[in-house]
C-alpha positions, 0 to 999 in steps of 0.5 A: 197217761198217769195209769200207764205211768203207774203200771210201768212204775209197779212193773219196775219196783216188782222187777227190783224187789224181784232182783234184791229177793234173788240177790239176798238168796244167792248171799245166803246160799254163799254165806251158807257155803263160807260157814261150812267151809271154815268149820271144816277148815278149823276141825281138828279131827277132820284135818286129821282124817285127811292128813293122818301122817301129818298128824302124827308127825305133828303129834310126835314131835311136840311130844319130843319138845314137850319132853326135852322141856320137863328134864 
């Protein structure tokens, strides 16, 4: 009786280890995709590339700002 108790108890931790090596991969693969998707979020020139008239609307009128503060 102890050694089917055993196979059953090793049959166990391996599916719970199997699990959490699963878990922790598909975390990584989500935390993997995050980062990308942040540095693009927070790129400059690639918010331009995608928004070019924005950009120069945005650009515009700070340079107008900008001016009317230095007279």
């Amino acid at each position: 009786m102890p050694a089917e108790h055993d196979l059953a108890n090793d049959a166990g931790v391996a599916r719970a280890v199997a699990e959490l090596e699963e878990a922790r991969d598909r975390f990584s693969l989500s935390v993997s995709a995050l980062e990308r998707g942040v540095a693009r979020s927070v790129d400059w020139r690639a918010w331009v590339g995608r928004r070019p008239g924005t950009a120069l609307a945005l650009a515009f009128g700070l340079g107008i700002l900008l001016g009317r503060r230095n007279r």
